[in-house]
Backbone as XML, in Angstrom:
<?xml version="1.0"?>
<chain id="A" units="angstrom">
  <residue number="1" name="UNK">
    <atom name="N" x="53.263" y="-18.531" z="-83.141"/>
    <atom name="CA" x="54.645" y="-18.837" z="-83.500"/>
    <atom name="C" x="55.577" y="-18.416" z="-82.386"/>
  </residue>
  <residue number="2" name="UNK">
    <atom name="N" x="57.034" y="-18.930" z="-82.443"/>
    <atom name="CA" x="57.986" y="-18.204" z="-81.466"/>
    <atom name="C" x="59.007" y="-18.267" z="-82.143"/>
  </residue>
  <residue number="3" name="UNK">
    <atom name="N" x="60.053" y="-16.631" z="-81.700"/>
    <atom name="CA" x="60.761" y="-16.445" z="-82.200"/>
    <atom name="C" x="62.115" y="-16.590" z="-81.066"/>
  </residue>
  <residue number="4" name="UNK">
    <atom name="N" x="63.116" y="-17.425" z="-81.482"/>
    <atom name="CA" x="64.166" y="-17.574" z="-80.599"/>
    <atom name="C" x="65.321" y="-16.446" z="-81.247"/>
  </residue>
  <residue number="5" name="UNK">
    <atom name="N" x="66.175" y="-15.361" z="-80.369"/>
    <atom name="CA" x="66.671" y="-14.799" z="-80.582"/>
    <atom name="C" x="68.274" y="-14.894" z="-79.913"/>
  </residue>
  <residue number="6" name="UNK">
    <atom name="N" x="69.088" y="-15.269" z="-80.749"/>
    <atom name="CA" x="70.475" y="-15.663" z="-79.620"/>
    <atom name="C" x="71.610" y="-14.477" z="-79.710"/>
  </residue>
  <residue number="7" name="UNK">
    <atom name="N" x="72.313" y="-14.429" z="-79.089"/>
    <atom name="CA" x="73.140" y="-13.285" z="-79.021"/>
    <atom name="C" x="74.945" y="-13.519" z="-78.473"/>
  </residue>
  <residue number="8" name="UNK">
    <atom name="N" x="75.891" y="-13.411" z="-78.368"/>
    <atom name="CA" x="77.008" y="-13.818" z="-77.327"/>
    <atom name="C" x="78.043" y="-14.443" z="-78.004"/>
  </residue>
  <residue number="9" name="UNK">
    <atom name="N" x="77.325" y="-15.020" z="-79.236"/>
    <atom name="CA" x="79.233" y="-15.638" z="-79.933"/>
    <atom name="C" x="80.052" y="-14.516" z="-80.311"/>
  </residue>
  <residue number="10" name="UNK">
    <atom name="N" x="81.269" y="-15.483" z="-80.786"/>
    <atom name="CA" x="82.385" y="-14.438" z="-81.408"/>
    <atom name="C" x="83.686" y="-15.315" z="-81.200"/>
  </residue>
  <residue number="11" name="UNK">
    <atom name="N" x="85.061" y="-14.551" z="-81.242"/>
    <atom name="CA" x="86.111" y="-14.985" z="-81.632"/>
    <atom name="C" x="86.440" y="-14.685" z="-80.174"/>
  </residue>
  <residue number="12" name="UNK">
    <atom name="N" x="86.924" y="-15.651" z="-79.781"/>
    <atom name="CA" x="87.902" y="-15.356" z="-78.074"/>
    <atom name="C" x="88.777" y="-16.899" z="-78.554"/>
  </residue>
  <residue number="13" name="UNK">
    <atom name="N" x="89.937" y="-16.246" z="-77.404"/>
    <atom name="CA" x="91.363" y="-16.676" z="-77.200"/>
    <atom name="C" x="91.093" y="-17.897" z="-76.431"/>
  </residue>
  <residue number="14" name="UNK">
    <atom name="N" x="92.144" y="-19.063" z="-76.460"/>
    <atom name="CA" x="91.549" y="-20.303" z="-75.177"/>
    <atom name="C" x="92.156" y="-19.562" z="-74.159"/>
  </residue>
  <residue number="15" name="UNK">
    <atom name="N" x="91.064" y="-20.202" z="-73.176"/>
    <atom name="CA" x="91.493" y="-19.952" z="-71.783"/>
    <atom name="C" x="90.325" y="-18.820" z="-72.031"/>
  </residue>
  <residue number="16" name="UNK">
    <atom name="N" x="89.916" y="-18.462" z="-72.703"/>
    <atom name="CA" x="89.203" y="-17.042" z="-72.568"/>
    <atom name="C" x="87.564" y="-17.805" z="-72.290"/>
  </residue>
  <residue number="17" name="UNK">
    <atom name="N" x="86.429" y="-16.591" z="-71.878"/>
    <atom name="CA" x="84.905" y="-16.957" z="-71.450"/>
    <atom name="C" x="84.617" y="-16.036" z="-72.730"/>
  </residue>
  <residue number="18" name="UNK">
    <atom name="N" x="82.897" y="-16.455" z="-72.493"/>
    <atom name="CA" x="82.033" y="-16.401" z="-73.776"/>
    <atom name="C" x="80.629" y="-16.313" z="-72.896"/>
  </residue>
  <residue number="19" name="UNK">
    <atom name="N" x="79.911" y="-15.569" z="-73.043"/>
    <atom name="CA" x="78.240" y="-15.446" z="-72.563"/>
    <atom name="C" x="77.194" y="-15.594" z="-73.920"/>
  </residue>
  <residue number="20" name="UNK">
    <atom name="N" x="76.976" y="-16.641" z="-73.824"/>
    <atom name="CA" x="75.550" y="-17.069" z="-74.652"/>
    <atom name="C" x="74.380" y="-16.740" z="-74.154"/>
  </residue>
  <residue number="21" name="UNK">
    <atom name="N" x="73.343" y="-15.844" z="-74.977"/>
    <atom name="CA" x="72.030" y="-15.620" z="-74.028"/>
    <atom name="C" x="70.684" y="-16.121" z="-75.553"/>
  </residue>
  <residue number="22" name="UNK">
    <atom name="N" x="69.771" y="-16.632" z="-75.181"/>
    <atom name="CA" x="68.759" y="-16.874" z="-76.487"/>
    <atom name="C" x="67.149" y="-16.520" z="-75.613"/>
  </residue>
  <residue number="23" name="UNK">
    <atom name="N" x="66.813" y="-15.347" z="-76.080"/>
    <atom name="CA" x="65.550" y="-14.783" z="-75.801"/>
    <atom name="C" x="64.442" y="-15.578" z="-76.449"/>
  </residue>
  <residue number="24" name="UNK">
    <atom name="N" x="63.131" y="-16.107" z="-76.056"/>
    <atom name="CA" x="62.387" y="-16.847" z="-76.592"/>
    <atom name="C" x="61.181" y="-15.446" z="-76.509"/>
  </residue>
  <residue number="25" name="UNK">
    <atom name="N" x="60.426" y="-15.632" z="-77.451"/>
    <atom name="CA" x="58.863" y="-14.721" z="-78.131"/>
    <atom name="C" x="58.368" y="-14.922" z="-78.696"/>
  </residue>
  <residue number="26" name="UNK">
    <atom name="N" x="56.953" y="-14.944" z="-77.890"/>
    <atom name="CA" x="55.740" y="-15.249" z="-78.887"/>
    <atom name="C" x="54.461" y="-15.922" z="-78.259"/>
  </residue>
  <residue number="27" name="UNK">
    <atom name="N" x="53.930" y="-16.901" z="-79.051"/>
    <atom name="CA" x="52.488" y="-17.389" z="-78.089"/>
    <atom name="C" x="52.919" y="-18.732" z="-77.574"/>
  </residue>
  <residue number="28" name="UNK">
    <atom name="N" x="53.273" y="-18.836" z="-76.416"/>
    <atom name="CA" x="52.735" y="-20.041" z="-75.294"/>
    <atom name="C" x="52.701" y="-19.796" z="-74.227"/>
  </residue>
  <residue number="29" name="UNK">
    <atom name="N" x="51.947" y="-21.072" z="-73.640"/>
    <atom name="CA" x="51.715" y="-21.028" z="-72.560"/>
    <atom name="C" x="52.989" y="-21.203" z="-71.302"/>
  </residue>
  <residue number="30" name="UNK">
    <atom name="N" x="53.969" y="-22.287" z="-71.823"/>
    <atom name="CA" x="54.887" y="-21.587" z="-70.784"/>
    <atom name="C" x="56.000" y="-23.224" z="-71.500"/>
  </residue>
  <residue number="31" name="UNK">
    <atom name="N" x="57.405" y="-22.701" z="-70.934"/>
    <atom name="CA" x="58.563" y="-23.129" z="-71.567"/>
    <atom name="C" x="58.988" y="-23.968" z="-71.036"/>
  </residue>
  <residue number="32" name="UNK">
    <atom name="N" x="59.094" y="-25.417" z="-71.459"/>
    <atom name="CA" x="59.579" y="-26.555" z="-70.396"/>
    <atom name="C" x="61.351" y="-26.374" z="-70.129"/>
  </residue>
  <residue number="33" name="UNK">
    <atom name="N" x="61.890" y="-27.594" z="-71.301"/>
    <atom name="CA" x="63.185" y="-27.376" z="-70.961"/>
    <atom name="C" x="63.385" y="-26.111" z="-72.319"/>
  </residue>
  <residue number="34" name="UNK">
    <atom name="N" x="64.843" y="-26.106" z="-71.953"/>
    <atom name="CA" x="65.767" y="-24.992" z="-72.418"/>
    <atom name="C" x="67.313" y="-25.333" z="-72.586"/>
  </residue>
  <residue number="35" name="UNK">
    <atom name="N" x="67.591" y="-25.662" z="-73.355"/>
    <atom name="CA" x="69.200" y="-26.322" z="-73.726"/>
    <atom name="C" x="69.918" y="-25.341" z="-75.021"/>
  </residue>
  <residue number="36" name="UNK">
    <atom name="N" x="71.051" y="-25.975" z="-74.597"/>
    <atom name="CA" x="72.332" y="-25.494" z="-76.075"/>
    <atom name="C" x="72.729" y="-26.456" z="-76.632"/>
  </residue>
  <residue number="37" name="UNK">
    <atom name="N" x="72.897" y="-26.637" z="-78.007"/>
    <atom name="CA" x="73.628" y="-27.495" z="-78.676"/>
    <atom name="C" x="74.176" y="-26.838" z="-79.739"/>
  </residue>
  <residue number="38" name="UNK">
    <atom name="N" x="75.498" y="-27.668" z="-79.879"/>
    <atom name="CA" x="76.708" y="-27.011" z="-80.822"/>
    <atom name="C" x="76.821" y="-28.415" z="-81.906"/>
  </residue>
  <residue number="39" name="UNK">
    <atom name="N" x="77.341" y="-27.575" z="-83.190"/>
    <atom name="CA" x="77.835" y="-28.212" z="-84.028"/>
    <atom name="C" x="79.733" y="-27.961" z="-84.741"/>
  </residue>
  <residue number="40" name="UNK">
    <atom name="N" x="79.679" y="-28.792" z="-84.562"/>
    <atom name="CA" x="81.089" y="-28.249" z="-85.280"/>
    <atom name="C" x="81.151" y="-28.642" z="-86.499"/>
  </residue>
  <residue number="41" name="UNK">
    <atom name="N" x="82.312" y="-28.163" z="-87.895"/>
    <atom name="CA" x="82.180" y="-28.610" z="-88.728"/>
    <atom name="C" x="82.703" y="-30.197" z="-89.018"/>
  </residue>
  <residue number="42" name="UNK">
    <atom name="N" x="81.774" y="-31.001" z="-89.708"/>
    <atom name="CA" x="81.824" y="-32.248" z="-90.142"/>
    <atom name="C" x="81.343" y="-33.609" z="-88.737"/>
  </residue>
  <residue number="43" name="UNK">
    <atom name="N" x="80.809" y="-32.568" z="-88.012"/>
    <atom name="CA" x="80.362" y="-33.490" z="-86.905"/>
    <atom name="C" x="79.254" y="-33.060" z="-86.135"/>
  </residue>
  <residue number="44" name="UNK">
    <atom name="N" x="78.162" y="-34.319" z="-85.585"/>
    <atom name="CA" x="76.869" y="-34.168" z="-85.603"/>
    <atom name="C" x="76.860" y="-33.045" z="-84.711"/>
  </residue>
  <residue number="45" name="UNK">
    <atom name="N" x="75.567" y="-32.800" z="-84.643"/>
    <atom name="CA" x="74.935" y="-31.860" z="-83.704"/>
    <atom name="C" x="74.906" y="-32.278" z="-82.439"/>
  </residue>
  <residue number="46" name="UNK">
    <atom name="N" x="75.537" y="-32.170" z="-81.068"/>
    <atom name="CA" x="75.643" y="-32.646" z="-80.136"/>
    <atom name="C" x="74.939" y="-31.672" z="-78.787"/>
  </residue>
  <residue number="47" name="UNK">
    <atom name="N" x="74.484" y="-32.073" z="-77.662"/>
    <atom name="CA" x="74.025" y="-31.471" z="-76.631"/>
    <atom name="C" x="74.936" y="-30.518" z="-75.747"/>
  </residue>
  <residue number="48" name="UNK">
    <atom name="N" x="74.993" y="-29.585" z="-75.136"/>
    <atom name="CA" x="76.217" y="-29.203" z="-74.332"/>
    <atom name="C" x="75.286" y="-28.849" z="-72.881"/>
  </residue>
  <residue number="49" name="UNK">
    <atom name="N" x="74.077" y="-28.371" z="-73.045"/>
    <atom name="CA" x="73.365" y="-28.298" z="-71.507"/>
    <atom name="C" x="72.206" y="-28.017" z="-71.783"/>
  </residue>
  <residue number="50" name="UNK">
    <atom name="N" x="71.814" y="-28.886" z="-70.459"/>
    <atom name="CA" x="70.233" y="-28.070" z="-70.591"/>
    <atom name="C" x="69.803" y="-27.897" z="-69.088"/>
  </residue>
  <residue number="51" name="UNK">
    <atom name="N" x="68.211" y="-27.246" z="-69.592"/>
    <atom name="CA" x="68.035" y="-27.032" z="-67.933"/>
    <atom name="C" x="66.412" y="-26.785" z="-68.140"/>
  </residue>
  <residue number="52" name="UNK">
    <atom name="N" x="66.266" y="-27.783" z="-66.878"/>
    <atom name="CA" x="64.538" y="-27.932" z="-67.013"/>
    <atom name="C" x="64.036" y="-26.422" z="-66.791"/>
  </residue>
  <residue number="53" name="UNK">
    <atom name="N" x="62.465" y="-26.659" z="-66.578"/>
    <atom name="CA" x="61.639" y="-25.311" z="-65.754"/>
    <atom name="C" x="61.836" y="-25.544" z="-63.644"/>
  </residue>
  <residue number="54" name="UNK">
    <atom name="N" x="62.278" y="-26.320" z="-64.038"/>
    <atom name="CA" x="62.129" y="-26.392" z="-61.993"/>
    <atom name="C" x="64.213" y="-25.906" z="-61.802"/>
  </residue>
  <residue number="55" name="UNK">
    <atom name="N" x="64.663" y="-26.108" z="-62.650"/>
    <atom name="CA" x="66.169" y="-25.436" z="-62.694"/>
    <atom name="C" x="66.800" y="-26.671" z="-62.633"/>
  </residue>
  <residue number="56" name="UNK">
    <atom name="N" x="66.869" y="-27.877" z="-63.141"/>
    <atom name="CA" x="67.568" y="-29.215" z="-63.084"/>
    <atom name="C" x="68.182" y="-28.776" z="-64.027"/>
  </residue>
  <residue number="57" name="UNK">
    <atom name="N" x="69.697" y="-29.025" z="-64.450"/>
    <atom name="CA" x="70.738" y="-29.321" z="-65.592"/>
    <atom name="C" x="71.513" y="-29.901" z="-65.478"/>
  </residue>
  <residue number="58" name="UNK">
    <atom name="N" x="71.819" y="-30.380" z="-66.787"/>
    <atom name="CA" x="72.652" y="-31.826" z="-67.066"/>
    <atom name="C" x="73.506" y="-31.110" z="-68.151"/>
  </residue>
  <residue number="59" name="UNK">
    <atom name="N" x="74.788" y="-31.522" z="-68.368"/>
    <atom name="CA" x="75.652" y="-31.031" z="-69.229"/>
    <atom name="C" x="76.444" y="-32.078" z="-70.158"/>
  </residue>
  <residue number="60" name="UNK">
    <atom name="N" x="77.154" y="-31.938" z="-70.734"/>
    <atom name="CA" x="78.203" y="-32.638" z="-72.134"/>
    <atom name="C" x="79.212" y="-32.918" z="-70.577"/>
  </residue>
  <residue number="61" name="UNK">
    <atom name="N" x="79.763" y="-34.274" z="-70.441"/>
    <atom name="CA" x="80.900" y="-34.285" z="-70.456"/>
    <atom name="C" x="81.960" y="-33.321" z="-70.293"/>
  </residue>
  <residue number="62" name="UNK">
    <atom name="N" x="82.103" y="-33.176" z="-71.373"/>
    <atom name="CA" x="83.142" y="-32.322" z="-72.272"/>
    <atom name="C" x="82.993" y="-30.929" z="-71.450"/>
  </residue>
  <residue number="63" name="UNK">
    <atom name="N" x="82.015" y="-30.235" z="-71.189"/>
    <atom name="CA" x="82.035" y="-29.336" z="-71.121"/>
    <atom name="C" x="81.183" y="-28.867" z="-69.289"/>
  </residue>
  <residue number="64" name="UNK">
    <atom name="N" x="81.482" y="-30.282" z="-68.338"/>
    <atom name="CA" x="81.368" y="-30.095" z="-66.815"/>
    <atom name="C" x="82.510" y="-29.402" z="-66.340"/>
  </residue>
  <residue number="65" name="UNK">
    <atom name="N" x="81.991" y="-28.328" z="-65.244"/>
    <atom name="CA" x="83.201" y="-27.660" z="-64.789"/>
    <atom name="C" x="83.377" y="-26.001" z="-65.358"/>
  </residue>
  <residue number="66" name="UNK">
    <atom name="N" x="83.289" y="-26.254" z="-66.833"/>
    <atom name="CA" x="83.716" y="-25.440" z="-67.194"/>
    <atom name="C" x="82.239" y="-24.454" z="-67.725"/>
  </residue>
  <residue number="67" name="UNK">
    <atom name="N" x="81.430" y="-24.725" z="-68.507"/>
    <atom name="CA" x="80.277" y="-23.736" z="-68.982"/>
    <atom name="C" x="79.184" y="-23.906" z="-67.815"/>
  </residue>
  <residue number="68" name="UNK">
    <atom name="N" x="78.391" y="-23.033" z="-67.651"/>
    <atom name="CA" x="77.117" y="-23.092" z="-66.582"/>
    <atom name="C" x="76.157" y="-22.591" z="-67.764"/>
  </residue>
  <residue number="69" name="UNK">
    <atom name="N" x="74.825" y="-23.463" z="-67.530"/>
    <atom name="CA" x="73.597" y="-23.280" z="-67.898"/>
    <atom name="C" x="72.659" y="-22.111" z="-66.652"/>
  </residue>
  <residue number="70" name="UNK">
    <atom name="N" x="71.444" y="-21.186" z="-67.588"/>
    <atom name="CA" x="70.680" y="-20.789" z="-66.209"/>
    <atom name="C" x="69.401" y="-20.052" z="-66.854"/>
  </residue>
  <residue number="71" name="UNK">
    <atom name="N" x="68.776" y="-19.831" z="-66.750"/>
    <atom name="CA" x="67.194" y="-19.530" z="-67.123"/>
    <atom name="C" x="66.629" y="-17.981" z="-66.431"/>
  </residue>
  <residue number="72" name="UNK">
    <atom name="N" x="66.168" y="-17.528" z="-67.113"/>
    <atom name="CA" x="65.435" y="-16.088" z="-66.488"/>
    <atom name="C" x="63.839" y="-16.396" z="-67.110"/>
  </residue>
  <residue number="73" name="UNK">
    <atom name="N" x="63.537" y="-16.837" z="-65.581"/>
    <atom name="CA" x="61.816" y="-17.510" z="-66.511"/>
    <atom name="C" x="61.201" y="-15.846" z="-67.033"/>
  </residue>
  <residue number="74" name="UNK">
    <atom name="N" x="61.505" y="-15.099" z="-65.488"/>
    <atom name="CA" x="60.796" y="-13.889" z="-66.561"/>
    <atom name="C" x="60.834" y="-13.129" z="-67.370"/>
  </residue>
  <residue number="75" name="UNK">
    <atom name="N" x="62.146" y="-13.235" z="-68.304"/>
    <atom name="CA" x="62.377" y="-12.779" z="-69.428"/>
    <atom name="C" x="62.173" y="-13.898" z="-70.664"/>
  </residue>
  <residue number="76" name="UNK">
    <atom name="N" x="62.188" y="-15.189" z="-69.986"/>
    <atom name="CA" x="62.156" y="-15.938" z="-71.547"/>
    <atom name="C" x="63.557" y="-16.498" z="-71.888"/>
  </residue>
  <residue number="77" name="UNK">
    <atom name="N" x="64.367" y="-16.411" z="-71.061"/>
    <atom name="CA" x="65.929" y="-16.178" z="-71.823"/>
    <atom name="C" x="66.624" y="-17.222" z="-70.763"/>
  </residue>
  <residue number="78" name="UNK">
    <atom name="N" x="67.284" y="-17.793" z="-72.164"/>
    <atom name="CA" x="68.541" y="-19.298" z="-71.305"/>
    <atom name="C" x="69.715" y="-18.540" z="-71.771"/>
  </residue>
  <residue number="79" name="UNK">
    <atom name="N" x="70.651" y="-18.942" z="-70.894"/>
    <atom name="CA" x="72.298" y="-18.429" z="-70.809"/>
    <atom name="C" x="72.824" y="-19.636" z="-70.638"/>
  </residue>
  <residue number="80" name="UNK">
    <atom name="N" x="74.180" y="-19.319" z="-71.361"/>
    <atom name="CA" x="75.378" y="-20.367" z="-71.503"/>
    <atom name="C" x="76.942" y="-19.511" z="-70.812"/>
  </residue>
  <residue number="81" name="UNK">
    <atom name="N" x="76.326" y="-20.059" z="-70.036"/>
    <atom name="CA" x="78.135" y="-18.947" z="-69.422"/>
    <atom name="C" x="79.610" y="-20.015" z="-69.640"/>
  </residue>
  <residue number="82" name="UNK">
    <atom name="N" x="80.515" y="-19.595" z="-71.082"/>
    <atom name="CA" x="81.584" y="-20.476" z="-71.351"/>
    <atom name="C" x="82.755" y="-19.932" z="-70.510"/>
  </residue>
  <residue number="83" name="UNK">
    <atom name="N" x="83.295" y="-20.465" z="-69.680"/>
    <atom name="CA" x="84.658" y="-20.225" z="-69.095"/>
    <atom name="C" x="86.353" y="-21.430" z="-69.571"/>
  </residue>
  <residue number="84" name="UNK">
    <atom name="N" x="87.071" y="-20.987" z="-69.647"/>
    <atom name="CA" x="87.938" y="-21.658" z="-70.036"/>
    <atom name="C" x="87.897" y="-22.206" z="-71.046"/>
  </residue>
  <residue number="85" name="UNK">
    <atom name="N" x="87.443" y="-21.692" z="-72.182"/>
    <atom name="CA" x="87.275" y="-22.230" z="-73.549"/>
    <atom name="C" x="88.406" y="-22.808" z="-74.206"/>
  </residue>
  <residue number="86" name="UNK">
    <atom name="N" x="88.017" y="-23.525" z="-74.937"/>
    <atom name="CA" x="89.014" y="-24.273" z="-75.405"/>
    <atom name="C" x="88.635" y="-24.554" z="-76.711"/>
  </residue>
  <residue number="87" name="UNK">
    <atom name="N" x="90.290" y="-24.711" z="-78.040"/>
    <atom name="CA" x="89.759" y="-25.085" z="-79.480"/>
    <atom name="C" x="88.565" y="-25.365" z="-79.779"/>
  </residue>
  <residue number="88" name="UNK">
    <atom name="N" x="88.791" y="-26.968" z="-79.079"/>
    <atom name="CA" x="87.564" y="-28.097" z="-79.387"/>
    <atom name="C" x="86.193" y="-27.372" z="-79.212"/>
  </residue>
  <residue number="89" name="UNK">
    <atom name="N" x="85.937" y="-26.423" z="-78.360"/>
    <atom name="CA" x="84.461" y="-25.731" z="-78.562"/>
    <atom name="C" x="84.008" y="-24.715" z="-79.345"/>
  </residue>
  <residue number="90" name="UNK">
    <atom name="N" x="85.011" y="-24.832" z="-80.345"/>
    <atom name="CA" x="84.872" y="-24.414" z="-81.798"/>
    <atom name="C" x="83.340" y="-24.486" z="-82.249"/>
  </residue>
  <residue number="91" name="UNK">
    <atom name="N" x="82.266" y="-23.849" z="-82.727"/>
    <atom name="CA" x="81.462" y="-24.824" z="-83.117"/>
    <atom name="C" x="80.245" y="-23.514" z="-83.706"/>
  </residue>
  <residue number="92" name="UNK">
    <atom name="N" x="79.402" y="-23.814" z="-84.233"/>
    <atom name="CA" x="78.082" y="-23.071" z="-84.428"/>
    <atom name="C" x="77.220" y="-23.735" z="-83.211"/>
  </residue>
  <residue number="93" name="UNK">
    <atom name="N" x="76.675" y="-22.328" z="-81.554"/>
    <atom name="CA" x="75.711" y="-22.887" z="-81.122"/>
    <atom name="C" x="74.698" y="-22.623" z="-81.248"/>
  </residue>
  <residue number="94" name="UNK">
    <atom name="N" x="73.642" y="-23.760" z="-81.002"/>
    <atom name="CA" x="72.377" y="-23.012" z="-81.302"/>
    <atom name="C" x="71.743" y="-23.494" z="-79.757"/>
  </residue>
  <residue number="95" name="UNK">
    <atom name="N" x="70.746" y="-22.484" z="-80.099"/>
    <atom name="CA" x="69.645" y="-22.919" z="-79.002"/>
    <atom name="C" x="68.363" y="-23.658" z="-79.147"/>
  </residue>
  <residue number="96" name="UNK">
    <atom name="N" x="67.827" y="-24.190" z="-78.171"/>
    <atom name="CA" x="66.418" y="-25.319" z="-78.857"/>
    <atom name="C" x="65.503" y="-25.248" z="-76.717"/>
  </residue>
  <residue number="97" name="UNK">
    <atom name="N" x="64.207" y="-25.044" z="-77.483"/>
    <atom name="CA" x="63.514" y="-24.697" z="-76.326"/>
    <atom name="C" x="62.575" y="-25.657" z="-76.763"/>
  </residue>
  <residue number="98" name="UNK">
    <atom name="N" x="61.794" y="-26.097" z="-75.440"/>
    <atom name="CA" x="60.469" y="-27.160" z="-75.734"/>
    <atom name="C" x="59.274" y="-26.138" z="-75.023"/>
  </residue>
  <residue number="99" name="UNK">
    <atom name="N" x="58.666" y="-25.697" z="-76.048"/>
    <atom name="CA" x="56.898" y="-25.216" z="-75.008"/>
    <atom name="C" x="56.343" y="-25.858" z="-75.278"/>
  </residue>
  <residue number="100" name="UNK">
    <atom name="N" x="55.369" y="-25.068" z="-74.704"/>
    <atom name="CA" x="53.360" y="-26.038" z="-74.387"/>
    <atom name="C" x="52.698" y="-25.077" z="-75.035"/>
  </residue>
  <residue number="101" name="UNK">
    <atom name="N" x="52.161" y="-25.500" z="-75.522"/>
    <atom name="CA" x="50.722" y="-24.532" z="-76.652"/>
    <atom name="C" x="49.709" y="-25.293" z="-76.419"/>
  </residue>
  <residue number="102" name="UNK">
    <atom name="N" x="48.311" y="-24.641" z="-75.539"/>
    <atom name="CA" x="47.453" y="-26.033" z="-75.879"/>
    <atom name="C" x="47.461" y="-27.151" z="-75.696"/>
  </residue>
  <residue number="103" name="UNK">
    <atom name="N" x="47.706" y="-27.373" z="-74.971"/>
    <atom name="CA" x="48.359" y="-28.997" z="-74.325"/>
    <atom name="C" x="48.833" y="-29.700" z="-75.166"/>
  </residue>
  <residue number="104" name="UNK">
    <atom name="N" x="49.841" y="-28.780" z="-76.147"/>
    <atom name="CA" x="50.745" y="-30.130" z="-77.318"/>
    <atom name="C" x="52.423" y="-29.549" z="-76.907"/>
  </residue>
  <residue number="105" name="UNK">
    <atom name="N" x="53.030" y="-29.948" z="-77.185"/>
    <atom name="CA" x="54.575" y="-29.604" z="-76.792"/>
    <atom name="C" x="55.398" y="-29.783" z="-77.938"/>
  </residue>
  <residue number="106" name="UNK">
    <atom name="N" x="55.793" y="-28.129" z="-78.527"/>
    <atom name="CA" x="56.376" y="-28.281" z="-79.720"/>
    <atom name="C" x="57.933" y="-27.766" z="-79.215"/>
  </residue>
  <residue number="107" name="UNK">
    <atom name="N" x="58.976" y="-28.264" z="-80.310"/>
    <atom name="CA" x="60.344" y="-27.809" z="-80.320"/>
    <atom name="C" x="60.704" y="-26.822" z="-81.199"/>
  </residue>
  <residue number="108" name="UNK">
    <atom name="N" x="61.592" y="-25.582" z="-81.046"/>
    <atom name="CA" x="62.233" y="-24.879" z="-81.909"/>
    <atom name="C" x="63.772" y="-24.649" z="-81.784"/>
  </residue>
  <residue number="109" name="UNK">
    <atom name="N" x="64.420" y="-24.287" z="-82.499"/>
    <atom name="CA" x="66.014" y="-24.141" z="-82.700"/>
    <atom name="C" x="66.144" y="-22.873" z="-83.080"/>
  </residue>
  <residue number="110" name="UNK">
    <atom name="N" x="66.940" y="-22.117" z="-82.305"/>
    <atom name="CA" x="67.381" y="-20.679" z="-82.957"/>
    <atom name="C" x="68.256" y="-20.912" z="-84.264"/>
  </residue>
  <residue number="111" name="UNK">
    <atom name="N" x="68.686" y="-19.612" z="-84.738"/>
    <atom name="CA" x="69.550" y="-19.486" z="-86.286"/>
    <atom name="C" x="70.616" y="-20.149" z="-85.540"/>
  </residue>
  <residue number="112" name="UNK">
    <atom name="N" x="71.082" y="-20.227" z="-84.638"/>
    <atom name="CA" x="72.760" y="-20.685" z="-84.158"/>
    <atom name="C" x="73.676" y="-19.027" z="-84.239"/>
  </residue>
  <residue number="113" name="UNK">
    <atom name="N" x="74.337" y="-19.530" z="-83.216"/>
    <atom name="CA" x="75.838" y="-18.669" z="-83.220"/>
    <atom name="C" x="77.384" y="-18.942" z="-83.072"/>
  </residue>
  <residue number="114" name="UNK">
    <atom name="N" x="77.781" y="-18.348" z="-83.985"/>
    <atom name="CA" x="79.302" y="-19.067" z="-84.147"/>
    <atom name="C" x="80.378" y="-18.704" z="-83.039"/>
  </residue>
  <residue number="115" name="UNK">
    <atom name="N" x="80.769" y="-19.938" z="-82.552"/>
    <atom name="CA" x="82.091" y="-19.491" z="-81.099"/>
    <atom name="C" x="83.198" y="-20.065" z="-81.882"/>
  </residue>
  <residue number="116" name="UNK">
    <atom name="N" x="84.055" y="-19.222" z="-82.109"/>
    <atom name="CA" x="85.452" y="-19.665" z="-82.559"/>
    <atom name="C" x="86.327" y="-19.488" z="-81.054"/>
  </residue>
  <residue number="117" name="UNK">
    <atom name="N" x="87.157" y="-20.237" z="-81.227"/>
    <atom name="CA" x="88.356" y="-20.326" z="-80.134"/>
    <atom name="C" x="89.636" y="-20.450" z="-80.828"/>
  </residue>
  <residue number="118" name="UNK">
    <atom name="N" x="90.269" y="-19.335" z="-80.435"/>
    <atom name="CA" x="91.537" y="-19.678" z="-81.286"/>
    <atom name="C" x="92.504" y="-18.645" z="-81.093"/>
  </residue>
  <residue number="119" name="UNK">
    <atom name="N" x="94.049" y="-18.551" z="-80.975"/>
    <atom name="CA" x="94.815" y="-17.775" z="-80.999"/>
    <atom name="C" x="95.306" y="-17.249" z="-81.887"/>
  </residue>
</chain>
């Protein structure tokens, strides 16, 4: 099994930053990609970044410029560094990792963490 562990939300001001970190544990053989996705209320679950195992990332639109994706292969652990936050990234994020077990490639989603933005 693996256990995804996330850490870094909370209540900040716009204009204000936010550090997202999600520790991955347990049995595989090793962790492909590594992304964030947020939900807000009454609207789907959407992508905000990800980032392969060779360090490629692709981001939301919405959110180029401003958040950086980044990986610590030897801890297991993806980061979301939010700068210049804003309302709209209001949202519950969660995290979602792809490993390899055995030559099959399964997905998991952390519990999520809530980023409010707001004055």
């Amino acid at each position: 099994q693996l256990q995804l562990v996330e850490s870094g939300g909370g209540l900040v001001q716009p204009g204000g930053s936010l550090r997202l970190s999600c520790a991955a544990s347990g049995s595989f053989a090793s962790i492909n990609t590594m992304a964030w996705y947020r939900q807000a209320p009454g609207k789907q679950r959407e992508l905000v970044a990800g980032i392969t195992s060779d360090g490629s990332t692709n981001y939301a639109d919405s959110v180029k410029g401003r958040f950086t994706i980044s990986r610590d292969n030897g801890k297991n652990t993806v980061y979301l560094q939010m700068n210049s936050l804003k309302p709209e990234d209001t949202a519950v994020y969660y995290c979602y990792v792809k490993i390899r077990r055995a030559f099959v490639l399964y997905d998991y989603w952390g519990q999520g963490t809530q980023v409010t933005v707001s004055s």
